[in-house]
ZAMI-92929 format. One line per 5 residues: number of its first residue (from 1); their letters; for each residue x, y, z of C-alpha. Coordinates in Angstrom, 1 decimal, padded with zeros to 4 digits. Each point is the difference from the previous one (the first is absolute). Layout:
BEGIN
NUM = a = X Y Z ~ ...
//
This chain:
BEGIN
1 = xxxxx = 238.8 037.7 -054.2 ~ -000.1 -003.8 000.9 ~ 000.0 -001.0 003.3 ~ 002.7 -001.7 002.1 ~ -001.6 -003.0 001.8
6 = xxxxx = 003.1 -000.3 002.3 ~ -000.9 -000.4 003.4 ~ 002.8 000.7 001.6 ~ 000.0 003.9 -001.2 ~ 000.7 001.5 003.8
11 = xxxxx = -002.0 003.7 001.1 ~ 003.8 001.0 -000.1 ~ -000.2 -001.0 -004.0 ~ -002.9 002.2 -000.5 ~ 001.2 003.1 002.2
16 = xxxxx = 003.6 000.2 -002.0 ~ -001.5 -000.2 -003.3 ~ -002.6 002.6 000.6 ~ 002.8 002.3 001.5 ~ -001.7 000.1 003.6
21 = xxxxx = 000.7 -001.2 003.6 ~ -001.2 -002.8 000.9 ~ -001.7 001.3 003.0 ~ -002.0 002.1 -002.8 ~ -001.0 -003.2 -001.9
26 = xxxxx = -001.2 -001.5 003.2 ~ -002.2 002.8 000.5 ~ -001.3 -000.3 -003.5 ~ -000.6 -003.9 000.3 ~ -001.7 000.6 003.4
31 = xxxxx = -002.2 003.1 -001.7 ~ 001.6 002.7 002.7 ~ -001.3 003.5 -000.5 ~ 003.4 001.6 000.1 ~ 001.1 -000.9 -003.3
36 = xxxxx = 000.0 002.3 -003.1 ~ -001.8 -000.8 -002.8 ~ 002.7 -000.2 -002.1 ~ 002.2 -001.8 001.8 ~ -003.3 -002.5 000.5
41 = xxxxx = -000.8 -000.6 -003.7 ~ 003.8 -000.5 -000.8 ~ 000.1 -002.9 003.1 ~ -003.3 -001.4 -001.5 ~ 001.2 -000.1 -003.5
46 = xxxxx = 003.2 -001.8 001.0 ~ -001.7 -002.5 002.2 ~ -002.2 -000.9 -003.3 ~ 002.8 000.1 -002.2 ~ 002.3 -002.5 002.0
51 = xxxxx = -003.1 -002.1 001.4 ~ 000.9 000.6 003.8 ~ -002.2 -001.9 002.4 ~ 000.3 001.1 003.6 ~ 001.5 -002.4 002.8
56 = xxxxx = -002.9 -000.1 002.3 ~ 002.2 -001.1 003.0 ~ 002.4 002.7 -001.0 ~ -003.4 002.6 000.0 ~ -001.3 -001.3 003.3
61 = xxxxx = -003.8 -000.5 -001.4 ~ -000.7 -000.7 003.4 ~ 000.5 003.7 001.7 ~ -001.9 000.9 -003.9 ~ -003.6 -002.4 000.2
66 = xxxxx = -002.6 001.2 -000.7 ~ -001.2 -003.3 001.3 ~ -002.0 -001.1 -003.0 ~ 000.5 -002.9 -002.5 ~ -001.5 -000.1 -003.3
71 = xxxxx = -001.7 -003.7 -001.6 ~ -000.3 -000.2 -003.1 ~ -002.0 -003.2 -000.5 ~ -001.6 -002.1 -003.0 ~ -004.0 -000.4 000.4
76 = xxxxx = -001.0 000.4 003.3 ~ -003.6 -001.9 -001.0 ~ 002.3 -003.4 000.2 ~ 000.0 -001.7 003.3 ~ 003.9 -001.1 000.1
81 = xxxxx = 000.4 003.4 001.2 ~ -001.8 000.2 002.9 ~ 001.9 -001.7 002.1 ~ 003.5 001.5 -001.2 ~ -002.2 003.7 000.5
86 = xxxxx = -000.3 -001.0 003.4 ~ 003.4 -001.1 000.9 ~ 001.2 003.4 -001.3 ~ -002.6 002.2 001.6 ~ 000.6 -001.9 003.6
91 = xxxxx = 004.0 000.7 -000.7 ~ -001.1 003.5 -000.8 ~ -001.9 000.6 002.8 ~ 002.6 -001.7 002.5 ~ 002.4 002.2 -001.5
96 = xxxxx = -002.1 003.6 000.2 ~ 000.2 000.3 -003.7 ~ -002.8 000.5 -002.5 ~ -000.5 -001.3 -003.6 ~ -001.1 001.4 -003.1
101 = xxxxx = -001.5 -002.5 -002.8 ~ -000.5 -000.1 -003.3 ~ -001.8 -002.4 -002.0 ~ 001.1 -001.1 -003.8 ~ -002.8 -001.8 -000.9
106 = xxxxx = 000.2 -003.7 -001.5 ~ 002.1 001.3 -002.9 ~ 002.4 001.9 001.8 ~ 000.6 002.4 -003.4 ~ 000.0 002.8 002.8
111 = xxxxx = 003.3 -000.7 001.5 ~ 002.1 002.6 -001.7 ~ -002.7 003.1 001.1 ~ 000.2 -001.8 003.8 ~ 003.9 000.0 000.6
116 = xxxxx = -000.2 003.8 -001.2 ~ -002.9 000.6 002.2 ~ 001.8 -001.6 003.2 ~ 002.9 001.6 -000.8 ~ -001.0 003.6 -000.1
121 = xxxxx = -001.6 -000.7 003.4 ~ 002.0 000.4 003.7 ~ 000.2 -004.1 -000.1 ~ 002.8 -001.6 002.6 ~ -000.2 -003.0 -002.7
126 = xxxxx = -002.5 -001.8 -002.2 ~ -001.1 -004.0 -000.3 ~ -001.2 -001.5 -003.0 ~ -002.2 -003.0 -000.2 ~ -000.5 -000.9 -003.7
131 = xxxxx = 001.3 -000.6 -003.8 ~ 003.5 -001.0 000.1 ~ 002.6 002.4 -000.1 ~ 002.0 000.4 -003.5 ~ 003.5 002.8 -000.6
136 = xxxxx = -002.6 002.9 -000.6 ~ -002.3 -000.1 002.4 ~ 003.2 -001.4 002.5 ~ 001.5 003.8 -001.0 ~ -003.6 001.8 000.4
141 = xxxxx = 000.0 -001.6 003.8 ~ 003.8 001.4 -000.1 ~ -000.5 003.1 -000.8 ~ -002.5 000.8 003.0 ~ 003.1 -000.6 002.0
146 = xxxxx = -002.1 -001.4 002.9 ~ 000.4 -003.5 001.6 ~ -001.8 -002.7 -001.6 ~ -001.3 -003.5 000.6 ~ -001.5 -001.8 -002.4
151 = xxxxx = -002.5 -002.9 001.2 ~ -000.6 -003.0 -001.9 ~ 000.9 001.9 -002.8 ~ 002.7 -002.0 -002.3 ~ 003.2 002.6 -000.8
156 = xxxxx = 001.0 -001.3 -003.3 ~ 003.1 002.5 -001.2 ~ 002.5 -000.2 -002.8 ~ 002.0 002.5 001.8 ~ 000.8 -002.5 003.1
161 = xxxxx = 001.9 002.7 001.8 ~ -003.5 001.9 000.8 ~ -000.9 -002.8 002.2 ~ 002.0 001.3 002.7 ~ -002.1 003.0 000.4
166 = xxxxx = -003.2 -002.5 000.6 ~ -001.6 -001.7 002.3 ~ -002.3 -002.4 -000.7 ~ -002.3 -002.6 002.1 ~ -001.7 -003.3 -001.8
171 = xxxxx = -000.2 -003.7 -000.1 ~ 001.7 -002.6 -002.1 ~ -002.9 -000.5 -002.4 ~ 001.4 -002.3 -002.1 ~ 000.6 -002.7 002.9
176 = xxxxx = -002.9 001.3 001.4 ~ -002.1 -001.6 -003.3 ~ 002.4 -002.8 -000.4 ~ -001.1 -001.4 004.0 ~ -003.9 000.9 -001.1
181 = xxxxx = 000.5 -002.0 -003.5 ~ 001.7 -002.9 002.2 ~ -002.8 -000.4 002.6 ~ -002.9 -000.1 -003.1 ~ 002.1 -002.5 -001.4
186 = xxxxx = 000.9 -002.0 003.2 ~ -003.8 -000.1 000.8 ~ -000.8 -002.0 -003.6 ~ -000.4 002.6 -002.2 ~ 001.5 -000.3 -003.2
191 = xxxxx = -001.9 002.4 -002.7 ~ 001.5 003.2 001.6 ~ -001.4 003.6 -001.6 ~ 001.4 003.2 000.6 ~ -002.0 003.5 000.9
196 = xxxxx = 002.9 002.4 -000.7 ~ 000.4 003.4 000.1 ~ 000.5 002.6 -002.8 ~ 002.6 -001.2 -002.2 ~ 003.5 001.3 000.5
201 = xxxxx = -000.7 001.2 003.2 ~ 003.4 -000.9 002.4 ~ -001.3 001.0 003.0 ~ -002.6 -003.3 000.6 ~ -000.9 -001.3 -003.9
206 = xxxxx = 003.4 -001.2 -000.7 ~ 001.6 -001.1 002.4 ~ -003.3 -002.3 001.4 ~ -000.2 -001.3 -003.7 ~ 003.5 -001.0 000.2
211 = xxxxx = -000.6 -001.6 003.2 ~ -003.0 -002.2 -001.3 ~ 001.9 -000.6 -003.1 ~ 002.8 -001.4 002.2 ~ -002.5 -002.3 002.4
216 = xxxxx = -001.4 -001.6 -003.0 ~ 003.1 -000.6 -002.2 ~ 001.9 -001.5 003.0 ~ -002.8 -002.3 000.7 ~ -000.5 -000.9 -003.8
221 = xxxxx = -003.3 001.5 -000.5 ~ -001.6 001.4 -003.1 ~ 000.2 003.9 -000.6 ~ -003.0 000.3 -001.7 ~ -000.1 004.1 -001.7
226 = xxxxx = -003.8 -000.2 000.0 ~ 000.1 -000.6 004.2 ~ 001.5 003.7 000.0 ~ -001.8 002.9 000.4 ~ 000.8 003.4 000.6
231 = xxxxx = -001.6 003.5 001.1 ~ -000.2 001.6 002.9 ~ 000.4 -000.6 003.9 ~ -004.0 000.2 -000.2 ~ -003.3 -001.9 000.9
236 = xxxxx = -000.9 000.0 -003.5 ~ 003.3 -001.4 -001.3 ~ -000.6 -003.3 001.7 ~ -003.8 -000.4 -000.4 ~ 001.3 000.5 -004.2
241 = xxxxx = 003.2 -002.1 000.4 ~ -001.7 -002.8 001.9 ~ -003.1 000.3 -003.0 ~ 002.4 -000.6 -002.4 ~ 001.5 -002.9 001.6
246 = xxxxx = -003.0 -002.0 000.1 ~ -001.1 000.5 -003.1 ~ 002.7 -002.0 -001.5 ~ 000.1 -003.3 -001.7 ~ 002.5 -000.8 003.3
251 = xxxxx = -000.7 001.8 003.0 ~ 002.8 000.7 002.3 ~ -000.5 -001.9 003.5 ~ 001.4 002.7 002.2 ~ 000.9 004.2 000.0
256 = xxxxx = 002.7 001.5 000.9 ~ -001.2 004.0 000.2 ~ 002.9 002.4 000.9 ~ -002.2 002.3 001.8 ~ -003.2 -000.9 003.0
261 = xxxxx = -002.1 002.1 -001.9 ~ 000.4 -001.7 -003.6 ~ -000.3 -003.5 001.9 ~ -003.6 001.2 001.3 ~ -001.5 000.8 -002.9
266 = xxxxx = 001.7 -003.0 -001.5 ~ -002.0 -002.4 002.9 ~ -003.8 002.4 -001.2 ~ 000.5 -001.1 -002.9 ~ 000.9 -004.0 000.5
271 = xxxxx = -002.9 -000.1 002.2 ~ -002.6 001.2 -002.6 ~ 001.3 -002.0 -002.4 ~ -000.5 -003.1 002.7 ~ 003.3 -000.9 000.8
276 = xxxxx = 000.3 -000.7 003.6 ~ 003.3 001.6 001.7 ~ 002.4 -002.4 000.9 ~ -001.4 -003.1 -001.3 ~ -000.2 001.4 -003.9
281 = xxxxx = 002.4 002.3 -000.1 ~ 002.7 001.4 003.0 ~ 000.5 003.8 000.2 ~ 003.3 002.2 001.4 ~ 000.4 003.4 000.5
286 = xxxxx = 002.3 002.7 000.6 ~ 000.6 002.5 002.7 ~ -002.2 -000.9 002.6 ~ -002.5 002.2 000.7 ~ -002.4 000.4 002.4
291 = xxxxx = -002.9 -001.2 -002.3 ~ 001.7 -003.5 -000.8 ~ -000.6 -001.0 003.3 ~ -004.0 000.6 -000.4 ~ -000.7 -001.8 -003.7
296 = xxxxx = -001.3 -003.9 000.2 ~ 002.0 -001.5 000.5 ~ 002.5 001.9 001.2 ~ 002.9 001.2 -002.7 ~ 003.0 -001.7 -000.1
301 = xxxxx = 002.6 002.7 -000.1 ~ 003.7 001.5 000.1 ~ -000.2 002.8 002.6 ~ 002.2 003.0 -000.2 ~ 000.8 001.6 003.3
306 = xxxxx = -001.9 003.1 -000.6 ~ 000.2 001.6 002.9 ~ 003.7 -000.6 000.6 ~ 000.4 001.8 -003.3 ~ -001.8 002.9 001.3
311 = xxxxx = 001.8 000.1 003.1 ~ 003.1 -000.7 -001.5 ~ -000.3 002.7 -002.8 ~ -000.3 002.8 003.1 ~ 003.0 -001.8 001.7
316 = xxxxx = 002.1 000.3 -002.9 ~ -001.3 003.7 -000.5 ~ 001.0 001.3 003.0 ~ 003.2 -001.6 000.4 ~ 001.3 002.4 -003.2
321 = xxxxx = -001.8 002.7 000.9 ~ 001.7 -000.3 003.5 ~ 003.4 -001.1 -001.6 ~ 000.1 -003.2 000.7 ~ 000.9 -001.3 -003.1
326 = xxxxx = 001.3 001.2 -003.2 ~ 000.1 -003.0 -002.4 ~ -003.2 -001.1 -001.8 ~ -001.0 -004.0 000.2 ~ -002.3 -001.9 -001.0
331 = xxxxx = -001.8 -001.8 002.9 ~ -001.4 -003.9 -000.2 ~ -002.8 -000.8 002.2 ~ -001.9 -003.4 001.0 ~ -003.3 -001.1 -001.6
336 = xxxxx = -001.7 -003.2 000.7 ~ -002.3 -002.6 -000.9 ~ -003.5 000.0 001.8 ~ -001.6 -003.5 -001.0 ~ -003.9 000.9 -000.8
341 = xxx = -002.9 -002.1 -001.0 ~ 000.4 001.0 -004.0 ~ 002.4 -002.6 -000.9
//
């Protein structure tokens, strides 16, 4: 039988229609011993049949906790998650929790296997750092029925009324590219390339695209297809993308990488093809990170408040798990433009 998706289905609902109490259906929901097994499948069976999620303020998590919080998190290996790591496992700490990760890998085809895997464990709630979020995966994260924060992780849904049972924690990235385009092109640059990201991908490839798109077209400049180049959020996308670049007939002036790590490789290979950085060619980057700040010259970047998202992420955890809030939103935070040497 299909699935009601209605959230609004009440513990009340469930109980009446598998001819219980409700005091009975609590104690299957809450895994109490004194429960036959009948009367247990019967509950279970309704609950998947009519797609009941629990209230957590109504279940009081808090008196529940297990005191443990499950990340789920896209490729641990890149650095534009250390600092958000930290920010959650200080917030963690401060709050005598603990954390359980697991890590997808650069593909993230894993993700399905994961939210099963968290969800059979004693988890108070589960973060995910990583691919953005479409209606399945949205109803695999559902169906844990655990609190969830996503962290820059775009939530891009067809069924809008799921976005009330989400919290998630980014920047605008769009105007985030759009400022980064602006200051390349109020420094002289003209001949602007893009490093993007894997095509289609929401949560940073299309929206910074659209925001470079937009710098250039208000300004009047020339969108010019062979100054794109996409791949991953990778040393080795940049080194390739910047390679190409200048081994056109026209050579772009100046980069605008949507990630610190492609913007690296992008100045290795500039430099070993002799271009000196700014003079030849300017260079932006993306996020921030902690190795921008040691490249020469220093890497022009848009930093993302890492930490804060970390920080934030347990914050937001903890006040549904305490009952706090019930209502899922999505939550915008500052980024910022540190001025390097690159450009």
């Amino acid at each position: 039988m299909e699935k009601k998706t209605d959230n609004t289905v009440r513990l009340q609902d469930v109980a009446k229609k598998a001819s219980v109490g409700v005091g009975t259906a609590s104690r299957v929901l809450n895994n109490h011993p004194n429960v036959s097994e009948e009367k247990r499948k019967r509950v279970l069976e309704v609950m998947e049949e009519m797609g009941y999620r629990p209230n957590f303020v109504a279940r009081s998590l808090k008196t529940k906790s297990t005191k443990t919080i499950g990340l789920i998190l896209m490729d641990i290996t890149n650095p534009f998650y250390a600092d958000i790591l930290r920010g959650i496992q200080d917030e963690v700490t401060k709050a005598d929790y603990s954390l359980i990760l697991t890590d997808l890998g650069t593909k993230g085809n894993h993700l399905p296997k994961a939210i099963e895997t968290m969800g059979d464990k004693k988890l108070d709630g589960i973060i995910y750092i990583g691919n953005q979020v479409d209606d399945d995966s949205a109803q695999l994260f559902l169906d844990t029925r655990r609190p969830l924060v996503f962290v820059s992780t775009a939530v891009i849904l067809v069924n809008k009324e799921l976005h009330d049972d989400f919290f998630s924690i980014e920047i605008d990235n769009e105007n985030g590219a759009y400022e980064g385009v602006m200051h390349l092109i109020h420094r002289g640059y003209k001949r602007i390339a893009l490093i993007s990201g894997v095509k289609g991908d929401q949560n940073s490839s299309v929206p910074r695209m659209k925001g470079y798109k937009n710098a250039l077209e208000e300004k009047g400049l020339h969108i010019n297809p062979q100054w794109i180049h996409h791949g991953e959020h990778s040393f080795k996308t940049g080194y390739e993308g910047m390679k190409g670049f200048l081994s056109l007939s026209k050579v772009p002036d100046a980069v605008f990488a949507i990630s610190d790590m492609a913007a690296i490789g992008a100045m290795k290979a500039a430099f070993e093809l002799g271009y000196r950085i700014p003079e030849d060619i300017g260079v932006i980057g993306f996020d921030g990170i902690t190795h921008s700040a040691y490249t020469h010259p220093t890497l022009t970047t848009i930093s993302q408040p890492r930490y804060e998202m970390g920080t934030k992420a347990i914050q937001l955890m903890l006040d549904q798990i305490e009952g706090r809030v019930q209502k899922g939103r999505r939550v915008l935070l500052d980024y910022r433009l540190v001025k390097g040497g690159s450009c």
